[in-house]
C-alpha positions as a Markdown table, in Angstrom:
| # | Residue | x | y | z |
|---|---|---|---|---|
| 1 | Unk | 101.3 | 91.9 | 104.8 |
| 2 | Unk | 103.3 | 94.2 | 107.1 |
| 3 | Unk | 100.9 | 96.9 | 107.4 |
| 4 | Unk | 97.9 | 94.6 | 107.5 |
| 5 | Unk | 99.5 | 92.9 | 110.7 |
| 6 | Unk | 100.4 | 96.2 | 111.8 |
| 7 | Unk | 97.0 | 97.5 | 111.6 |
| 8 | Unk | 96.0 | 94.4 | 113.2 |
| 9 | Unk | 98.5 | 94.7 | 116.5 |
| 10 | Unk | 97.1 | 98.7 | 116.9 |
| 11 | Unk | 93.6 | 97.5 | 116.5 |
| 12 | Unk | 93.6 | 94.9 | 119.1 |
| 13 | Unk | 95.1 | 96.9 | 121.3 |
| 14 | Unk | 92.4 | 100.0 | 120.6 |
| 15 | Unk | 89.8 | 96.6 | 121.0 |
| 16 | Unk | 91.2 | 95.9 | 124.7 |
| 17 | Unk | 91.7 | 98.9 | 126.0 |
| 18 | Unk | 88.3 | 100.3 | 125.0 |
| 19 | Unk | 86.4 | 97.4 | 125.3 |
| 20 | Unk | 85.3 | 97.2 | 121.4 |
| 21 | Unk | 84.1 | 94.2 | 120.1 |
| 22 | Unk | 83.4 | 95.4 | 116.6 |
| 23 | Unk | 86.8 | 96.1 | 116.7 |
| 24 | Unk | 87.9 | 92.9 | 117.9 |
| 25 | Unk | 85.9 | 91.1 | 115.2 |
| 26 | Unk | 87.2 | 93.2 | 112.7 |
| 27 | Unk | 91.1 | 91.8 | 113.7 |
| 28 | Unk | 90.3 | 88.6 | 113.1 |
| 29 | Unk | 88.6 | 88.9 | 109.6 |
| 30 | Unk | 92.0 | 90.3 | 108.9 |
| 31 | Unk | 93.7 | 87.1 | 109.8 |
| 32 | Unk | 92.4 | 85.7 | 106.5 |
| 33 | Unk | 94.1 | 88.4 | 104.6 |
| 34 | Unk | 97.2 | 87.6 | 106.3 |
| 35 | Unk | 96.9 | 83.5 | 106.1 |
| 36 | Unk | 96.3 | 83.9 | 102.5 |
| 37 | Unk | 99.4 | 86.7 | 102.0 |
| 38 | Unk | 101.7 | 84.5 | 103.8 |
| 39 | Unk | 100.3 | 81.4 | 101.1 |
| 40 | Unk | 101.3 | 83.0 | 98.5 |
| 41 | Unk | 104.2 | 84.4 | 99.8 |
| 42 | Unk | 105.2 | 80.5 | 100.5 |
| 43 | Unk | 104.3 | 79.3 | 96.8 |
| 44 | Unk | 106.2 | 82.7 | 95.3 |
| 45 | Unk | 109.4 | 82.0 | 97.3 |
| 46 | Unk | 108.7 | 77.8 | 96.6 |
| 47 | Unk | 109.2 | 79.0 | 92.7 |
| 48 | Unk | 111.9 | 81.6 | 93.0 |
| 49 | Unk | 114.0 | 78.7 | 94.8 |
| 50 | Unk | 113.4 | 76.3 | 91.9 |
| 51 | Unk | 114.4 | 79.0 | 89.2 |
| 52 | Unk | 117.2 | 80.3 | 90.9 |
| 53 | Unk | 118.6 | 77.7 | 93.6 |
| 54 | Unk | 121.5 | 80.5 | 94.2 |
| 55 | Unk | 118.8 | 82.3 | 96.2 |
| 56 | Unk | 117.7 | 80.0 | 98.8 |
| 57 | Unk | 119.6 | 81.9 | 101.5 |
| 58 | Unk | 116.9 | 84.8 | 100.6 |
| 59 | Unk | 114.1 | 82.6 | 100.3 |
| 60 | Unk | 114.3 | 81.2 | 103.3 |
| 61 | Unk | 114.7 | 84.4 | 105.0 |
| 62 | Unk | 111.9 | 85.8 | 103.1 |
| 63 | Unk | 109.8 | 82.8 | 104.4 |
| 64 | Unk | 110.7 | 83.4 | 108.0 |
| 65 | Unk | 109.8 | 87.0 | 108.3 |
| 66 | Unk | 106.5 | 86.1 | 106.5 |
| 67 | Unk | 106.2 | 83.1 | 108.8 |
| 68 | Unk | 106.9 | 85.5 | 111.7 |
| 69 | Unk | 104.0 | 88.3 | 110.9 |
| 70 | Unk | 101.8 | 85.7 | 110.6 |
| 71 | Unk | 102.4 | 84.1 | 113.6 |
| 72 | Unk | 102.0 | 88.3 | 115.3 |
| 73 | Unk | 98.4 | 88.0 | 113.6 |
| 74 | Unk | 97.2 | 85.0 | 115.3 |
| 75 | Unk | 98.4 | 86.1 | 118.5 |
| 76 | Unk | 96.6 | 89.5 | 117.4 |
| 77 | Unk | 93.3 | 87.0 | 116.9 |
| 78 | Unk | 94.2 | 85.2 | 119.6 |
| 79 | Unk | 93.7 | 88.3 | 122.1 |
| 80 | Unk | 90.7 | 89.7 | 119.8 |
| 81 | Unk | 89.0 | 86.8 | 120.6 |
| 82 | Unk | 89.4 | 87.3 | 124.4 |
| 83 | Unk | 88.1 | 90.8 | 124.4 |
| 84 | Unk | 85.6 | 89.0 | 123.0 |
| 85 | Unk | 84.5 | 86.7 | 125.5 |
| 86 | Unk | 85.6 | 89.4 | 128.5 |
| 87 | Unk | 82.8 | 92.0 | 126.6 |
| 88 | Unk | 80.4 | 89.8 | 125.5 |
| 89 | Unk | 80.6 | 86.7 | 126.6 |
| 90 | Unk | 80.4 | 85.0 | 123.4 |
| 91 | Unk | 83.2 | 82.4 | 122.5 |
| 92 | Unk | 84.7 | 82.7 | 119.4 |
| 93 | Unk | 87.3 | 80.1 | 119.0 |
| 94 | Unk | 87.1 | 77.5 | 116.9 |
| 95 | Unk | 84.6 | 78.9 | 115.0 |
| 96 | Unk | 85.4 | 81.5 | 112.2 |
| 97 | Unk | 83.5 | 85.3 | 112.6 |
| 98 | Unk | 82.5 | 87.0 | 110.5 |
C-alpha cells in the first residue's frame, strides 16, 4: 500500500507538472488498488482484534496509518482528476476511468 500511494503522489505530480493526462488516468486506476488494500487491511486488523484483544492498541494504529495513505490517494485522484479537466477538458468525477 505504501509504495502504491507513493507511486501515486510522484505520478501526479509528473501528471501536473508535464501536463500528462495518460498519467493522470493512470493515478486514479491506482486508487482501486489502494481502496481494496486498505479493505482488507480493515477486515485483517477486524480479526487480529477478535483473536488477540491484547492488541487493539496496534490495531488501531495499524488502521489509522492505512486509513491515512488512503486518504493521500484520494487526494492524489483528487488532483489527477484536475489535470484532467485543466488538459482536456473532460470531467472525470463522479464517474470511474478507466
Amino acid at each position: 500500500m505504501v509504495e502504491t500511494v507513493r507511486r501515486m503522489v510522484h505520478d501526479v505530480l509528473a501528471a501536473l507538472l508535464g501536463s500528462d493526462v495518460g498519467l493522470a488516468r493512470r493515478v486514479i486506476a491506482a486508487d482501486d488498488v489502494v481502496d481494496q488494500i486498505h479493505r482488507e487491511m480493515f477486515r485483517d486488523m477486524q480479526a487480529l482484534a477478535r483473536k488477540e484483544p491484547g492488541r487493539i492498541e496496534v490495531t488501531v494504529s495499524m488502521l489509522s496509518v492505512s486509513r491515512y495513505l488512503e486518504r493521500i490517494a484520494d487526494q492524489s485522484t483528487n488532483i489527477a482528476r484536475d489535470v484532467i479537466f485543466l488538459v482536456a477538458g473532460q470531467i472525470v468525477r463522479h464517474r470511474r476511468t478507466r
